[in-house]
MOPAC internal coordinates of N, CA, C and O (Angstrom, degrees):
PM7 1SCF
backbone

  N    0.0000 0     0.00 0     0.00 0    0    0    0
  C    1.4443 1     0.00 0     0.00 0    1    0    0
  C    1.5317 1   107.82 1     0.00 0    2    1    0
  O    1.2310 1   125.38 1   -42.82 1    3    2    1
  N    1.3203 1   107.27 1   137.18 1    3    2    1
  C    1.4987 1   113.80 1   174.88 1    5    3    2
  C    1.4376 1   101.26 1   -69.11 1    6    5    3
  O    1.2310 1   121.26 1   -10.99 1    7    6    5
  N    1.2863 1   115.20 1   169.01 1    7    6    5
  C    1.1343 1   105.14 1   133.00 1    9    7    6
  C    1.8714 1   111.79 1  -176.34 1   10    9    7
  O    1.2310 1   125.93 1   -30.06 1   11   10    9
  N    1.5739 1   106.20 1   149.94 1   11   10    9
  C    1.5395 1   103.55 1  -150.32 1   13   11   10
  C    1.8221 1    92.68 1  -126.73 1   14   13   11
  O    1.2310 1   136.93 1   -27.37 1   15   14   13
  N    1.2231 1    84.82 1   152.63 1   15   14   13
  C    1.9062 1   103.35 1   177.78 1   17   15   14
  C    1.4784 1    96.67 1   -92.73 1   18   17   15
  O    1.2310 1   123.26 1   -51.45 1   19   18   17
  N    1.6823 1   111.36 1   128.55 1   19   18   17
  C    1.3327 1   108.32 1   169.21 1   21   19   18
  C    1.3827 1   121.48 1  -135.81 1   22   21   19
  O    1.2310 1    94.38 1   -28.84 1   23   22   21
  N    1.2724 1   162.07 1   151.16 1   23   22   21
  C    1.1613 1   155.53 1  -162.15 1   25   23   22
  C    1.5016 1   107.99 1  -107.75 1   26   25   23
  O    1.2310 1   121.62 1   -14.28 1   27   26   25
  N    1.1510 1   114.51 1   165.72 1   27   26   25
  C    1.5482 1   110.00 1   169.44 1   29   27   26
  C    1.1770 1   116.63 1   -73.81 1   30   29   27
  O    1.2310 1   119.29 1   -64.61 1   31   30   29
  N    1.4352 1   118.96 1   115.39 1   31   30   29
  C    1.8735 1   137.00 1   146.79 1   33   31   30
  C    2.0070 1    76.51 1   122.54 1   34   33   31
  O    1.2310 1   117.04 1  -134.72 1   35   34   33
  N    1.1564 1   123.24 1    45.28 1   35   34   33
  C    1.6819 1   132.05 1   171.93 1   37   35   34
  C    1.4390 1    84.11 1  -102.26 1   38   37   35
  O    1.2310 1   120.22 1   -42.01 1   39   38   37
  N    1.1393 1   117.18 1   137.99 1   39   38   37
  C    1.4082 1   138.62 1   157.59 1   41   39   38
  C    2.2347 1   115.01 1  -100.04 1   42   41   39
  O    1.2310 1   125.36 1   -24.46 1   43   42   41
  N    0.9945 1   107.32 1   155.54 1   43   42   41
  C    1.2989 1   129.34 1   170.48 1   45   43   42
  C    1.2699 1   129.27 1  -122.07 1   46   45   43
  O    1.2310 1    99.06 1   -64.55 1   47   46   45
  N    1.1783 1   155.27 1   115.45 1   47   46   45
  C    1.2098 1   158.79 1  -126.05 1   49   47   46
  C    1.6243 1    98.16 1  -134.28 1   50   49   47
  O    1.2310 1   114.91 1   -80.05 1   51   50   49
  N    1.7741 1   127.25 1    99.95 1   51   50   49
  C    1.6556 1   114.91 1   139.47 1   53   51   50
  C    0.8907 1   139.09 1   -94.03 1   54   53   51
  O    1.2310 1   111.40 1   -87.36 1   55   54   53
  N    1.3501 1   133.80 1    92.64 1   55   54   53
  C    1.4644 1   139.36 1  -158.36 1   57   55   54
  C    1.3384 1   103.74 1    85.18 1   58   57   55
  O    1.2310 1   126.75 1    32.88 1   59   58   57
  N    1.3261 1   104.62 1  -147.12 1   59   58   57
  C    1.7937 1   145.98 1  -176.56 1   61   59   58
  C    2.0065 1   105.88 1   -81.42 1   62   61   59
  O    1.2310 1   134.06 1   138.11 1   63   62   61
  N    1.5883 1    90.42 1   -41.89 1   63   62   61
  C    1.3615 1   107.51 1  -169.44 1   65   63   62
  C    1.5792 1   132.83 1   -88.37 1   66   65   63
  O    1.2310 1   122.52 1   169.74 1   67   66   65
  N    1.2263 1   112.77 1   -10.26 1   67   66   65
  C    1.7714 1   106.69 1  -150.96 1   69   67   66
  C    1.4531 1    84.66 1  -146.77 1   70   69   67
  O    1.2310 1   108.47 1   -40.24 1   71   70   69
  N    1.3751 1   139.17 1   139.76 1   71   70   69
  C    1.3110 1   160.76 1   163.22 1   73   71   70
  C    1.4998 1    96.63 1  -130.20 1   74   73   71
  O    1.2310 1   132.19 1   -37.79 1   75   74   73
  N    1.2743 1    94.06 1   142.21 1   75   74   73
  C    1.6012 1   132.31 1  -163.21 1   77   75   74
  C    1.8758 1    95.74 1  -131.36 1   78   77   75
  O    1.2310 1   115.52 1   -72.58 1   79   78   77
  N    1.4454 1   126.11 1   107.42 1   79   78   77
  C    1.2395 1   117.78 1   148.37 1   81   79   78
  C    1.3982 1   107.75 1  -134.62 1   82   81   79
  O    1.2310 1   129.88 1   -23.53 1   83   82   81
  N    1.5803 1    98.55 1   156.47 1   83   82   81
  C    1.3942 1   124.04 1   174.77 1   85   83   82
  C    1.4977 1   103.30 1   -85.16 1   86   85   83
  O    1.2310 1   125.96 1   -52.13 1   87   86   85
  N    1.7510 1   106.14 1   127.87 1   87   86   85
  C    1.3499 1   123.26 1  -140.95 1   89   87   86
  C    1.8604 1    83.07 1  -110.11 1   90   89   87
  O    1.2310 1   120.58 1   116.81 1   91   90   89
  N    1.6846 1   116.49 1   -63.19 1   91   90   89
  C    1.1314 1   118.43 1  -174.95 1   93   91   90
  C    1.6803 1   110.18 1  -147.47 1   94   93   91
  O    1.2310 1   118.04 1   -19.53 1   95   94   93
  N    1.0818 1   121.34 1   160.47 1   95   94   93
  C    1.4743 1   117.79 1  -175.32 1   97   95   94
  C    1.9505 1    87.04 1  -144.21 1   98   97   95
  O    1.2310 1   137.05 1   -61.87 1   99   98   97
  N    1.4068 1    84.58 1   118.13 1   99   98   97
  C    1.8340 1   100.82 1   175.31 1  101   99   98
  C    1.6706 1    99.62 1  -136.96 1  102  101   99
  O    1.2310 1   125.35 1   -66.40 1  103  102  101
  N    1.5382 1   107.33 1   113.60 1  103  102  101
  C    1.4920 1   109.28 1   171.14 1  105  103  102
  C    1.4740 1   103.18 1    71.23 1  106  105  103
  O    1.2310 1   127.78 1    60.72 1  107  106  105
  N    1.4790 1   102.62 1  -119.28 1  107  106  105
  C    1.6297 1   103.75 1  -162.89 1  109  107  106
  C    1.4703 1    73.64 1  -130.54 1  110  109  107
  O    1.2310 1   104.23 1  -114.45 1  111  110  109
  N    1.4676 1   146.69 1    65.55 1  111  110  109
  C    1.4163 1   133.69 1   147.22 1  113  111  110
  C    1.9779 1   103.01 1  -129.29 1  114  113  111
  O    1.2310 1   128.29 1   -43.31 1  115  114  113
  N    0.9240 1   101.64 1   136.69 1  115  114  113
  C    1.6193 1   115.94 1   178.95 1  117  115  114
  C    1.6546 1   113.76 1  -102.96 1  118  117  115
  O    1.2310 1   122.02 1   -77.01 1  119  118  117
  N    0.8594 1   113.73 1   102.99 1  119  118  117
  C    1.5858 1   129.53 1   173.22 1  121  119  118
  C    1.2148 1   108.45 1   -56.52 1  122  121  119
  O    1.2310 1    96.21 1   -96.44 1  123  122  121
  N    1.7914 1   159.55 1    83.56 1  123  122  121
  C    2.0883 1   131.17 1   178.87 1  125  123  122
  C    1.5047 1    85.62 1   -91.91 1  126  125  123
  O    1.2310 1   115.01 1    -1.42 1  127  126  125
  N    1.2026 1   127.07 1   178.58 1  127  126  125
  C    1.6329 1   157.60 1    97.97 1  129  127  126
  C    1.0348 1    93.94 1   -83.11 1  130  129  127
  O    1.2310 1   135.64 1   -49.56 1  131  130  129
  N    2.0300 1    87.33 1   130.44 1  131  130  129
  C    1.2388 1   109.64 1   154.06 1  133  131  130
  C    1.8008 1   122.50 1  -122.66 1  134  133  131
  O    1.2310 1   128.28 1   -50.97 1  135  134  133
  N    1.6857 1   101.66 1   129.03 1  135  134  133
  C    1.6093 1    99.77 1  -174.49 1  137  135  134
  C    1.2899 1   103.67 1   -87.63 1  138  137  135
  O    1.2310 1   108.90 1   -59.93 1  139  138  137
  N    1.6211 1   138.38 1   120.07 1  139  138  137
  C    1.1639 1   109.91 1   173.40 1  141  139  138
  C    1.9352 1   101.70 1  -142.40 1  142  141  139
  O    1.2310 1   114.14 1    -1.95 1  143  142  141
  N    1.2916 1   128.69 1   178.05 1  143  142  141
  C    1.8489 1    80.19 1  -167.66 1  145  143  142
  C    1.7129 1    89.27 1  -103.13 1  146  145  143
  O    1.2310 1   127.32 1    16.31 1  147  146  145
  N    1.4980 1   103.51 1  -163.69 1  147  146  145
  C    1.4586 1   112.34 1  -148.90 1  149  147  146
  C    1.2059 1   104.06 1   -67.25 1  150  149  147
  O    1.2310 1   102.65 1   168.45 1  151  150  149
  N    1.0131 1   149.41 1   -11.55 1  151  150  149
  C    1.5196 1   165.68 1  -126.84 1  153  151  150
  C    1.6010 1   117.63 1  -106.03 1  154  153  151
  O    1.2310 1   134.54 1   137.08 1  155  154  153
  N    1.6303 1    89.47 1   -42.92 1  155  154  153
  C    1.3853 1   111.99 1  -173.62 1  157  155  154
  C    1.6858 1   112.48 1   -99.29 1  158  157  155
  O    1.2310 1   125.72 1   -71.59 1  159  158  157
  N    1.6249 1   106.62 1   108.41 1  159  158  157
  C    1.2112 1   107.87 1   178.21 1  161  159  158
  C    1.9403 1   111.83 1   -53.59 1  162  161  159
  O    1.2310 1   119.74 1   -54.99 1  163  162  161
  N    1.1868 1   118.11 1   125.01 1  163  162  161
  C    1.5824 1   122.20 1   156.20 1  165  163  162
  C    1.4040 1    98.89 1  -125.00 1  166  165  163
  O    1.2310 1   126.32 1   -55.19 1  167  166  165
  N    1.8163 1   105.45 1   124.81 1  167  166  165
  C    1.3517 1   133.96 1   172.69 1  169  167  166
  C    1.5361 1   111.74 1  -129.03 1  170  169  167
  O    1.2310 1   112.48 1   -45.41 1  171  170  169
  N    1.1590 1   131.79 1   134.59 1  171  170  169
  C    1.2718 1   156.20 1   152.31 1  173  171  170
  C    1.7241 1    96.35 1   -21.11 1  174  173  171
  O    1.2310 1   103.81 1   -33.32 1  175  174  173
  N    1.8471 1   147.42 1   146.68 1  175  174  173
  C    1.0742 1   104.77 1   150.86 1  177  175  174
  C    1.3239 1   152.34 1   -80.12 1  178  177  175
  O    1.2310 1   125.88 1  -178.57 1  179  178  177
  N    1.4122 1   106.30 1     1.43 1  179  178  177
  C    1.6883 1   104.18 1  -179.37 1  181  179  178
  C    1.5850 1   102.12 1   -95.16 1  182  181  179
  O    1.2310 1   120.78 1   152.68 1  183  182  181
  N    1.5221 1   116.12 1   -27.32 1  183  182  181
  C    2.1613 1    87.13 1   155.06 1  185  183  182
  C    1.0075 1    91.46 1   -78.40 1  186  185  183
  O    1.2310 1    83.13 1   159.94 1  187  186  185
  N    1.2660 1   172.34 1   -20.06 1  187  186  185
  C    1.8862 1   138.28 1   172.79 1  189  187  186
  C    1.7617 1   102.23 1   -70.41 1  190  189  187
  O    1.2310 1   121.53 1   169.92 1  191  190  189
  N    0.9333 1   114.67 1   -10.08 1  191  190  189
  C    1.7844 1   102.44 1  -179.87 1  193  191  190
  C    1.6463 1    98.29 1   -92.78 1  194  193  191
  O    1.2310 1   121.19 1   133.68 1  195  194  193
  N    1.3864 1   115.32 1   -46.32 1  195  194  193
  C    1.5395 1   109.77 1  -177.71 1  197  195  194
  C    1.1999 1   104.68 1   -64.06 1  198  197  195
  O    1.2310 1   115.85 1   132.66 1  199  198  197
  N    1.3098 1   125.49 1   -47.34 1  199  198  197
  C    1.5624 1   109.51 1  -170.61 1  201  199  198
  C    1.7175 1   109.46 1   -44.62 1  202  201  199
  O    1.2310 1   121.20 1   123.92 1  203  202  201
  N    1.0414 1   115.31 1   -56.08 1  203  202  201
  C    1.6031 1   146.97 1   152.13 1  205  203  202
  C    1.7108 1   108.86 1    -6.48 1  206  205  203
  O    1.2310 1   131.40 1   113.76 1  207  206  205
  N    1.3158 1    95.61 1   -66.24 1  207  206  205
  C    1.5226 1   106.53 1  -171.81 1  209  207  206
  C    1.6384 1    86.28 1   -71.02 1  210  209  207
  O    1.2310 1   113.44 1   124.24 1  211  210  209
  N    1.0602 1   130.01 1   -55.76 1  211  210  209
  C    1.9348 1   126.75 1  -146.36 1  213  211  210
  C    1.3011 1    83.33 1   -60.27 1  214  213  211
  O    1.2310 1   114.72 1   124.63 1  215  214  213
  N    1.2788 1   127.62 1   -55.37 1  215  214  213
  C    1.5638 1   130.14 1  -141.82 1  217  215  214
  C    1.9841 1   112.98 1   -79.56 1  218  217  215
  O    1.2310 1   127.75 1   169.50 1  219  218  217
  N    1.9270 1   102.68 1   -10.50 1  219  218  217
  C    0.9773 1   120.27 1   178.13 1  221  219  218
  C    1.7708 1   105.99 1   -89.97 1  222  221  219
  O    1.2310 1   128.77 1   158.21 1  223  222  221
  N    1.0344 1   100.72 1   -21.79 1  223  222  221
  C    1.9970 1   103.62 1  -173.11 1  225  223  222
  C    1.3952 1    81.69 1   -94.12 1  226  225  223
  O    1.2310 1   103.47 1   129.67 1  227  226  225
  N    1.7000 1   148.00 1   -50.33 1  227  226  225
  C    1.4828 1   123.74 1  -147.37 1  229  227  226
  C    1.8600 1    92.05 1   -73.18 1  230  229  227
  O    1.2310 1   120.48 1   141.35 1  231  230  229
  N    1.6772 1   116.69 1   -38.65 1  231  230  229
  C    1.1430 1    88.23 1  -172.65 1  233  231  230
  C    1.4459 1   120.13 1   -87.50 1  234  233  231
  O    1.2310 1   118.24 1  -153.62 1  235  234  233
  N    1.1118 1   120.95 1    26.38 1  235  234  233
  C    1.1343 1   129.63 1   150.76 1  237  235  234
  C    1.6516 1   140.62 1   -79.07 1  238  237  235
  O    1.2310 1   129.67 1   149.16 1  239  238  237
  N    1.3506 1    98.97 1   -30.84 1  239  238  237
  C    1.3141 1   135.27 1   160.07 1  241  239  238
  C    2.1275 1   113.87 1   -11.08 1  242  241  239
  O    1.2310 1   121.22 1   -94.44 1  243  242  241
  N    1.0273 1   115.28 1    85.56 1  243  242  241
  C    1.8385 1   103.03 1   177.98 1  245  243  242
  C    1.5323 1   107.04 1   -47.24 1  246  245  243
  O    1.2310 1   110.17 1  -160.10 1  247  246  245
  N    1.2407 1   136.07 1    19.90 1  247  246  245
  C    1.7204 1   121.13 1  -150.38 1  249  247  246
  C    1.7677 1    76.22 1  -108.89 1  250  249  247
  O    1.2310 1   125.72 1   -49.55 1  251  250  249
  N    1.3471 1   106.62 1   130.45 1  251  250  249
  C    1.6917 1    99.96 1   166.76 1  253  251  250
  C    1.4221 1   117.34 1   -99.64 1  254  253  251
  O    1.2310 1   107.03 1     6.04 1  255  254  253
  N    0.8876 1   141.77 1  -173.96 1  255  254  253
  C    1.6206 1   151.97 1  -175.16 1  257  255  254
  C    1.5118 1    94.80 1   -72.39 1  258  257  255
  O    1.2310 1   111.59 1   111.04 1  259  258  257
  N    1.2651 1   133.44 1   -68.96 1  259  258  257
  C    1.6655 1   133.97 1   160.11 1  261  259  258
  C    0.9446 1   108.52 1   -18.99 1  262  261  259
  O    1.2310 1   109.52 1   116.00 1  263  262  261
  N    1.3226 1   137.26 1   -64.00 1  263  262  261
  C    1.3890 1   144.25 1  -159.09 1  265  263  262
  C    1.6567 1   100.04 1   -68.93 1  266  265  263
  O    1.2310 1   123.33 1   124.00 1  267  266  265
  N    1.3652 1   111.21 1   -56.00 1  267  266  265
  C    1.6542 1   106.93 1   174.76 1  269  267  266
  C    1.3355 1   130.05 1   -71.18 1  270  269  267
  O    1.2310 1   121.01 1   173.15 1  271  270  269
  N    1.4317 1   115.68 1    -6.85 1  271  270  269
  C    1.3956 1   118.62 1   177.58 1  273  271  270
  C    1.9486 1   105.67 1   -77.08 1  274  273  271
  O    1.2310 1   121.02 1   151.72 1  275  274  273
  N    1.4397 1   115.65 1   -28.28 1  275  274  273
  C    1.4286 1   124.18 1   168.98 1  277  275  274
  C    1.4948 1   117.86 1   -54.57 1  278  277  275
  O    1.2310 1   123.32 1   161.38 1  279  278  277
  N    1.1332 1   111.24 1   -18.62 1  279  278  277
  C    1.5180 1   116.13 1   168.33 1  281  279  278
  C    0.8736 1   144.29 1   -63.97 1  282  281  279
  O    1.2310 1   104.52 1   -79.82 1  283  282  281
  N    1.7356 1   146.19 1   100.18 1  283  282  281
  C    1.1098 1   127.45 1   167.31 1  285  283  282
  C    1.2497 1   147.41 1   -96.17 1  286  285  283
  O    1.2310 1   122.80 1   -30.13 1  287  286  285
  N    1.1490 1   112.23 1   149.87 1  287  286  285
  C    1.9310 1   119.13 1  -179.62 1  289  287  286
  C    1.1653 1   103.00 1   -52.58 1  290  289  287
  O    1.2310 1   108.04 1    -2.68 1  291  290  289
  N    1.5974 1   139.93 1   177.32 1  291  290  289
  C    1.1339 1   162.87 1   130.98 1  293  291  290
  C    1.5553 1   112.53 1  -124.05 1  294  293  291
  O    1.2310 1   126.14 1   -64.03 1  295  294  293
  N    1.1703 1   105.80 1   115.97 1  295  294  293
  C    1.7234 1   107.02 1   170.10 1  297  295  294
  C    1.9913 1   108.42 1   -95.92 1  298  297  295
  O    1.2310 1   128.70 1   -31.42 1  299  298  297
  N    1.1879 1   100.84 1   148.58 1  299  298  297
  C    1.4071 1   116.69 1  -163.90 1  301  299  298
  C    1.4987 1    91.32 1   -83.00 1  302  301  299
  O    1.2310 1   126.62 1   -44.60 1  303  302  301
  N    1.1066 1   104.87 1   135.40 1  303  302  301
  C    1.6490 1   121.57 1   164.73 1  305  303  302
  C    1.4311 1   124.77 1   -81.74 1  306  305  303
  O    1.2310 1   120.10 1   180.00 1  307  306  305

């Protein structure tokens, strides 16, 4: 693991694409913005673990593609 000392309004550089700055530092909590473009998922890690977990039960899921093609929409009137 890297890891870098930064001050408030310090930026971090990944790649070409993604800037990392330190927004505010109060106590022991760290404020970043992150610029990165739309493409690139940035999640917190416990929504990156749930996403994780959901995406581990759907493909787990007994429902097959057959089974979901029997389905129908209803559009609201």
């Amino acid at each position: 693991m890297l890891v870098l000392a930064r001050k408030k309004g310090q930026v971090i550089k990944l790649g070409a694409d993604i800037t990392i700055t330190v927004v505010d530092i109060r106590g022991d909590t760290v404020r970043i913005g992150i610029d990165a473009p739309r493409t690139v998922p940035v999640h917190r890690l416990e929504i990156y673990a749930e996403i994780e977990r959901a995406n581990q039960e759907a493909a787990q899921s007994p429902i097959s593609l057959a089974a979901l093609s029997n389905f129908k929409v209803h559009k609201a009137e």
